[in-house]
N, C-alpha and C positions, 0 to 999 in steps of 0.2 A: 457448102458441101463438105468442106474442110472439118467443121465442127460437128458434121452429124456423123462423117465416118469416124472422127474421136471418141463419140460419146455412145456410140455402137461398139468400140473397141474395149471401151470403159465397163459399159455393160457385161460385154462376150467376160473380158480378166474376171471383176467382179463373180461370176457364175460360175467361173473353173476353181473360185477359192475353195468351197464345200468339196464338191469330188477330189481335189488335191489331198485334203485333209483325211478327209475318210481313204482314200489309195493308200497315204502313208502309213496310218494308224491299221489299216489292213492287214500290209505287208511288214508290219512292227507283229503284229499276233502271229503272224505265218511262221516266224523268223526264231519265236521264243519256242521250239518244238514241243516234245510233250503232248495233249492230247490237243492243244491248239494247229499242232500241225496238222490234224483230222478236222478240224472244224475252220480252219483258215487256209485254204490253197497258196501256194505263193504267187504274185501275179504274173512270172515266168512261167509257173505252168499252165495259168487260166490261158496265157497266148500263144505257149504252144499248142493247146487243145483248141482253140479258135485258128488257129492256122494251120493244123490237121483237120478239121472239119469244115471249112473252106476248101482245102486242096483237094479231097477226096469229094465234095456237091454235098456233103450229105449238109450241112448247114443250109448252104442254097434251097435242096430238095425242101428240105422240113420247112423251110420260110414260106417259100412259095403255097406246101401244101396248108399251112394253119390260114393265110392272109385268101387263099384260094376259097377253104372251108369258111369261114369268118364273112366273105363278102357276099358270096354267097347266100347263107343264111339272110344277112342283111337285104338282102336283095327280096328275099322269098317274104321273110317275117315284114321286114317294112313296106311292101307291096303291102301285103294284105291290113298291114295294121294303117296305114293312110285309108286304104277304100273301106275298111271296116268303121272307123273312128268317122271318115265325114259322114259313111252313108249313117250313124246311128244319129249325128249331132243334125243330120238334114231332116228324117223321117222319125218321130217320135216315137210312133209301134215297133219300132227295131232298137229302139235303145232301152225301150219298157222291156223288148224280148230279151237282148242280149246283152245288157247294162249287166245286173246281177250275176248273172251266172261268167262274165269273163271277170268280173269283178271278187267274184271268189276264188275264180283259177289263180287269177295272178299272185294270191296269198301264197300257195305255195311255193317253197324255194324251188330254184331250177333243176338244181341236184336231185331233187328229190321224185321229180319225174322218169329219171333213169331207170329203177327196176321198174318201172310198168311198162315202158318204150324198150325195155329187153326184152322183156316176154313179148311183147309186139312183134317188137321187127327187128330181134336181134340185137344183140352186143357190138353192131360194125356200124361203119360211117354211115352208115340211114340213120342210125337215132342220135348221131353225133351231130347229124345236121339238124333232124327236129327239133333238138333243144336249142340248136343256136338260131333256128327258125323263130322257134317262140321267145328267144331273150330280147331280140329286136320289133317283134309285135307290138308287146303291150307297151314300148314307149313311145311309139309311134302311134299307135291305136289312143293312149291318152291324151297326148299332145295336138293332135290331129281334130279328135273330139272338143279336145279346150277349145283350139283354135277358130273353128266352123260355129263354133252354138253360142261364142261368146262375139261372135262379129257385133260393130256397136249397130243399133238401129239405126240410126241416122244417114247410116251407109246404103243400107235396105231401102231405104224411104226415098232416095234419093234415085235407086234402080226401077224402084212401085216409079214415080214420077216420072221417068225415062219411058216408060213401058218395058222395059228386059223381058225377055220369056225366062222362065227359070234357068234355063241352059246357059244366058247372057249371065242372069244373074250371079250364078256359081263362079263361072270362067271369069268374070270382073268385077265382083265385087267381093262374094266369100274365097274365093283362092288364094289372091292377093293380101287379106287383110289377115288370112290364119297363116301363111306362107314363113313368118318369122316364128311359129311356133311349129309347125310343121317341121322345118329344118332343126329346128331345137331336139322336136323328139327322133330324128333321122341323129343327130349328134350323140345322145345317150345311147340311143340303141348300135351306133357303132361301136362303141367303147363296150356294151353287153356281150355285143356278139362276140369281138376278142376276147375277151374273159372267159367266156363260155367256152370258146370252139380250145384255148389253153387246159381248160378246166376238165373239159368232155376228153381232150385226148390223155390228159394225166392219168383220170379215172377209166377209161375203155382200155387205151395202150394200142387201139389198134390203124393201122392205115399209117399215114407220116404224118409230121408236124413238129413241133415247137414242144408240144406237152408230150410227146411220144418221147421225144430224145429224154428229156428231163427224167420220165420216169424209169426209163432202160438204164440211166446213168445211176438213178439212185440206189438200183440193185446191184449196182457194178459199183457201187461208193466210189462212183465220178464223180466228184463236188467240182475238179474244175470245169468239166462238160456240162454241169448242172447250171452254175456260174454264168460258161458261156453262153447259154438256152436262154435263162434270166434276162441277161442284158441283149441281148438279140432280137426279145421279146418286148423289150422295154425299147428298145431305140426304133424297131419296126411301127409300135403301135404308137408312138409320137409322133413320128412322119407320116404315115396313114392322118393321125389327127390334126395336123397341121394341114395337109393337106385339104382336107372336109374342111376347115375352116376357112380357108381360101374361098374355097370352093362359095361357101356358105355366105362370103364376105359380098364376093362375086354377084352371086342370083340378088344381093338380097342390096345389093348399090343403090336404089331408088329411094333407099330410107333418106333421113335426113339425119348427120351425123349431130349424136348428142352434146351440149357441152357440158 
């Protein structure tokens, strides 16, 4: 016990050398003024702006409201792209109908959906959400597809032998066996959807969040509020991911660990 909390201690020093170095060499550019003083905050003021938006919620509110939008999405987009993706890899006439045609949507970047979903439905958190709807879709919808239509036969042959009704067959034998790629594309499309729902509020500006602050900051040439958004957003959607992996680790224990 002794040598694994060493070498977990070992590890943690090891990982704080990079951030130490870039900190120092940071607050070395903050320090030479001149036009570095505008392009380098000093890291006194990044914590004072982090400890003024902390005391006053608006950090808290914005966190909540991005991780709130973000799960969201996930929730709606990965809904639908699971039941979309098994039912096409189950029924072949649905993946004849709807293979191509999402298969060309998804070519488009996500951005680039925004003016059509503004003339839609407005410039406000309705189209902030459909894009982060759709960023979580199609990796779920792909993944989901792989999973189900790439089940090995012999799994099948083995449910035919049993007698299963279809219903049995899904629920024990394709659920189970796409299950590790299913979570897979639930893992991507979490990571999209943050990206997104950051992305959607930079470019809309409207509602709260994480991209909201960012960009209110940058017309007020807040670099250190900007700064603080960055890493807020960077240390949120690690624990959010760490999390999901757990999680992922969790559902998915029945495997047999590889060596």
């Amino acid at each position: 016990m002794t040598l694994l909390l060493s070498r977990r201690w070992i590890r943690l020093a090891i990982g704080l050398v990079v951030p130490a170095i870039a900190l120092t060499w940071w607050q070395v550019q903050a320090s030479q003024g001149g036009a570095n003083a505008i392009a380098f905050a000093p890291l006194q003021s990044i914590g004072a702006a982090a400890w003024d938006l902390t005391a006053n919620g608006t950090l808290v509110s914005d966190m909540i409201a991005t991780l709130s939008r973000s799960l969201t999405g996930l929730a709606i987009g990965g809904t639908l792209g699971i039941a979309v993706g098994v039912a096409m890899a189950i029924w072949g006439p649905l993946d004849r109908l709807l293979g191509p045609l999402l298969n060309a949507i998804r070519q488009v970047p996500l951005i680039g959906w925004l003016p059509l979903f503004g003339l839609w439905f407005g410039t406000g958190q309705g189209s902030e959400l459909i894009i982060v709807s759709i960023s979580a879709f199609f990796p779920t919808m792909l993944n989901s597809y792989e999973g189900v239509a790439h089940v090995e036969h012999r799994y099948l042959e083995v449910g035919r032998i049993y007698g299963f009704t279809p219903w049995q067959r899904f629920r024990l034998i394709l659920l189970p066996a796409a299950m590790p790629l299913i979570l897979t594309g639930l893992t991507q499309a979490l990571a999209f959807a943050w990206i997104t729902s950051i992305a959607t509020e930079i470019l809309l500006g409207v509602g709260g969040g994480l991209g909201v602050t960012m960009q209110l900051a940058q017309t007020q040439q807040r670099l250190d509020i900007i700064l603080v958004a960055i890493i807020a957003t960077a240390m949120l959607g690690f624990a959010i991911n760490q999390l999901f992996r757990a999680a992922r680790a969790h559902l998915l224990r029945w495997q047999p660990l590889s060596i």
